[in-house]
N, C-alpha and C positions, 0 to 999 in steps of 0.2 A: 552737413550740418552737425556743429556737438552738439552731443547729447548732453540734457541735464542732469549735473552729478547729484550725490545726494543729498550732499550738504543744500543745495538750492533749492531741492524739494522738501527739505526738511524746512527749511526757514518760510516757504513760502505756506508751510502748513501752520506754522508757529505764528505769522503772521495772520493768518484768518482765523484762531483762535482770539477774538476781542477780550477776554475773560481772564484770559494767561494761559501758561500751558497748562494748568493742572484740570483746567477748565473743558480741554479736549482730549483728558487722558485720565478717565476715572476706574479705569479698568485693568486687573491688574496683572496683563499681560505687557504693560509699557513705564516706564522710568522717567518722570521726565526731569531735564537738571538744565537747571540758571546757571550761565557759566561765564567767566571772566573772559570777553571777548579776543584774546591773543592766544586762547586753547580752541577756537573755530574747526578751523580746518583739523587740527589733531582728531578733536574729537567726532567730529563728523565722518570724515575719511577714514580713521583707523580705531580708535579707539570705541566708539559705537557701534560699527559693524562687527569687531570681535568681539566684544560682550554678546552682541544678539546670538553670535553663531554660539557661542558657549553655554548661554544660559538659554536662549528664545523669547528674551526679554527686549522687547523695542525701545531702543531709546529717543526720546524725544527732546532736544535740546535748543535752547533758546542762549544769544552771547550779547553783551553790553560792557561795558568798563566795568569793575568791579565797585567799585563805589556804589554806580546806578542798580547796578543789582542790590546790594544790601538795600540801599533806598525802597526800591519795589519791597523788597519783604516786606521789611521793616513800618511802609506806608501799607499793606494788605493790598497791595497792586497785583501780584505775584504770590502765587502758591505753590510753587515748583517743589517735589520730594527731596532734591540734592541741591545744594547751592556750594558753588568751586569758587574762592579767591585766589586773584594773583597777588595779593597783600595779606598772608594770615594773621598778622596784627587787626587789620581790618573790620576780618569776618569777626573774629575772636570782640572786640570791643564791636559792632552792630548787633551780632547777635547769640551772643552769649545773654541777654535780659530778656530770656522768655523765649526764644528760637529755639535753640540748642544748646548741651553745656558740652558737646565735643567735638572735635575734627581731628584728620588725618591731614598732617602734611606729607607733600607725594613728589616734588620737581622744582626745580628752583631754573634760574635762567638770567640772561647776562642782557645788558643793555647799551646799542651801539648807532649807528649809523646806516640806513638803509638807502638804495639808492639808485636810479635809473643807469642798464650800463652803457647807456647811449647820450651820456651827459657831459658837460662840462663839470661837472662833481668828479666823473667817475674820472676824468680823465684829470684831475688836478690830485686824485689821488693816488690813482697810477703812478703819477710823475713824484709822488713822495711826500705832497705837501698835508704836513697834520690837519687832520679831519676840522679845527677850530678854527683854522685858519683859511679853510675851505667855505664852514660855515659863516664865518664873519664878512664875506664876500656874495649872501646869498641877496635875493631880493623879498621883498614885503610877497608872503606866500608860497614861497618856491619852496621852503621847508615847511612839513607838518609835523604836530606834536596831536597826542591827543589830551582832550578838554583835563587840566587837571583838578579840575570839581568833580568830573564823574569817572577819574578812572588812574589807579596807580601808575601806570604807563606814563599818563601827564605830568603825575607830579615827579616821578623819579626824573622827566626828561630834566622839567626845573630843578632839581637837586641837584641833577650830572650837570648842569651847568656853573651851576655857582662853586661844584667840587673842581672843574676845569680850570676856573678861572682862578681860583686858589693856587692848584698844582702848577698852573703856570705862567701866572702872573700877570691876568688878561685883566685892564681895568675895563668895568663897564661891559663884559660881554655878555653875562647874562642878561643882563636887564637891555642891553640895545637884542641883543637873540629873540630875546621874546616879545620886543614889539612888532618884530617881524615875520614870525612863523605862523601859519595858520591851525588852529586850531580843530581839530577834527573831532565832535561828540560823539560819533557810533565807531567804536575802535576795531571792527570787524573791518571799517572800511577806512584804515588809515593807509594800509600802502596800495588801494586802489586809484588814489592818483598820481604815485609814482608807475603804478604797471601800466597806465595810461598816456605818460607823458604829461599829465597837467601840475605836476608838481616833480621837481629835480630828487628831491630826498625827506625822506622821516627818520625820525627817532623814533626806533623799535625794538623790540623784544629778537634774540637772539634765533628763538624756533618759526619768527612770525615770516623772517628773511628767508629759512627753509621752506616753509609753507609754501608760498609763494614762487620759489626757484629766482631770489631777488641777489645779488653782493651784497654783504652786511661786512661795517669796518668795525668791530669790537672798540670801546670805549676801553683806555689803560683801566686794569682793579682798581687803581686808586677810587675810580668815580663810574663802573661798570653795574654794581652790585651783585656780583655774583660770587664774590670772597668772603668766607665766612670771617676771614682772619683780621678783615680790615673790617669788621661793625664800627668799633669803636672812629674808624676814620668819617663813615659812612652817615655813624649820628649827631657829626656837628655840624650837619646842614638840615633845617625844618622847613616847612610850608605850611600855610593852613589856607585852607580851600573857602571858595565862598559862604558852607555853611557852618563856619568855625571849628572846622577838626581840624586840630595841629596832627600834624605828623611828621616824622625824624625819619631822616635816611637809616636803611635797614638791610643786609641781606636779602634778594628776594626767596621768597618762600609762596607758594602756591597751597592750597589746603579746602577739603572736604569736608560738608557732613551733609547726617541727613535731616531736616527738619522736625521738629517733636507735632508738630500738624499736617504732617508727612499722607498721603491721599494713599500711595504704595507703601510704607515703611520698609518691608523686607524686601521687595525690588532696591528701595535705595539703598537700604545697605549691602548687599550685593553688589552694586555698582559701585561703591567708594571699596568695598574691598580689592575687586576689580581693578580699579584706578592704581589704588596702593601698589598693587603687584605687576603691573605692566610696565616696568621699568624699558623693557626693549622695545617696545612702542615707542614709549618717551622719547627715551635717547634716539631713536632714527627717526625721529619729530623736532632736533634741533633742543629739547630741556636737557638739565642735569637732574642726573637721579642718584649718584654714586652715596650718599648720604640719606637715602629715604627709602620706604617709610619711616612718618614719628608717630606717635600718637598722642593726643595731647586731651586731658579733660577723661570725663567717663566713655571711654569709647565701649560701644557693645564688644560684646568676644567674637562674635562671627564676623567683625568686621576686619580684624585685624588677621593678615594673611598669614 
């Protein structure tokens, strides 16, 4: 029988807190941090148990789309010490009005193709044929995206599509694309029905493919986001979500802080320092670090490694 790792027992504690995490961690031997659900497994498996072993600080972590998380703060749902974006535009415009006035960005990450390798996906891509032309042949759900109301993952997937279809000349693929793809709201569990067989392929995050031990087809930079060089490419495609936030394609950028109603304050600043500096975590977690840490806004001094 496997054993349950920790990441499972973590969540399954996060779930029986009704209150939020902060709610079963008033103590201030534990950390607890809302985090952009495509940093899961990172942070669960590697990046939490080194903090605990280094400092003997527990961490307690709960993951959603990043949107949904700003939502929880923002709605007083959630009280978590650290809240992580995988959009630092995001965080920065949620909650920078009363939250915090700073963060650490720490990891950035490329956006592609994920995908069962026991599929007819895996095996038309084998044979050479571009990933869009693969997709354009999928059926109503065999592709997932996740929900782009609650979680940057969604909406970059609809950005990379209309940048596709630009770069190469696809009429109509976005818009027939996304009548067809299933939409996934808890992004912890978007390529859970690719590793199941109940879905052929997702659009994901480049470290989420690692995580998992999945084949991930990288998306060209043109429409990947992971090229700082191409923003200016990247910001003539927008979307605005169903509760009217526009937002422009963007380099992804990932980023920390710790809340000014913070239950631990110096546990969470510890941890985002932590974060900042764990670059070879990162990197053998499938993120880019080669550019980070930043630091943006009043960030404390002990935070900055």
């Amino acid at each position: 029988m496997q054993t349950r790792t920790r990441r499972s027992l973590l969540a399954t504690v996060a779930a029986g807190c009704g209150v939020g995490v902060a709610g079963c961690l008033d103590g201030a031997d534990a950390v607890s941090v809302l985090a952009a659900g495509s940093l899961a497994v990172a942070f669960e498996d590697h990046v939490a148990p080194a903090f605990e072993a280094e400092t003997g600080t527990a961490v307690r972590g709960e993951y959603h789309g990043s949107t949904a998380v700003m939502r929880m703060i923002t709605d007083d749902q959630k009280h978590p010490d650290v809240a992580v974006s995988a959009d630092h535009r995001l965080l920065r415009d949620r909650l920078y009005k009363g939250h915090t006035d700073w963060d650490v960005e720490f990891a950035s990450n490329a956006v592609g193709l994920t995908y069962g390798r026991n599929t007819w996906i895996a095996d038309r891509l084998a044979a050479g044929d571009p990933w869009y032309e693969v997709v354009r042949d999928v059926s109503a759900g065999e592709l997932a995206i996740s929900d782009p109301a609650l979680d940057p993952l969604g909406y970059r997937a609809v950005l990379a599509f209309r940048l596709a279809a630009r770069e190469h000349g696809l009429d109509d693929f976005a818009e027939s694309t996304l009548e067809r793809v299933y939409q996934e709201p808890e992004e912890p569990q978007l390529l859970a029905g690719v590793e199941t067989g109940n879905r052929a392929a997702a659009v994901a995050y480049r470290n989420m493919a690692v995580a998992h031990d999945l084949p991930f087809e990288p998306f060209p930079p043109a429409y990947n986001f992971a090229d700082p060089n191409r923003a200016e490419t990247y910001a003539s495609v927008s979307y605005t979500t169903t509760d009217g936030y526009t937002v422009t394609g963007a380099p992804i950028v990932y980023n920390a802080t710790v809340l000014a109603d913070a239950t631990t304050p110096t546990a969470g600043r510890q941890f985002v320092r932590f974060l900042a500096g764990a670059t070879d975590v990162l990197r053998e977690n499938g993120l880019a670090v080669a550019a980070f840490p930043r630091a943006h806004g009043a960030v404390p001094a002990e935070v900055l490694p």
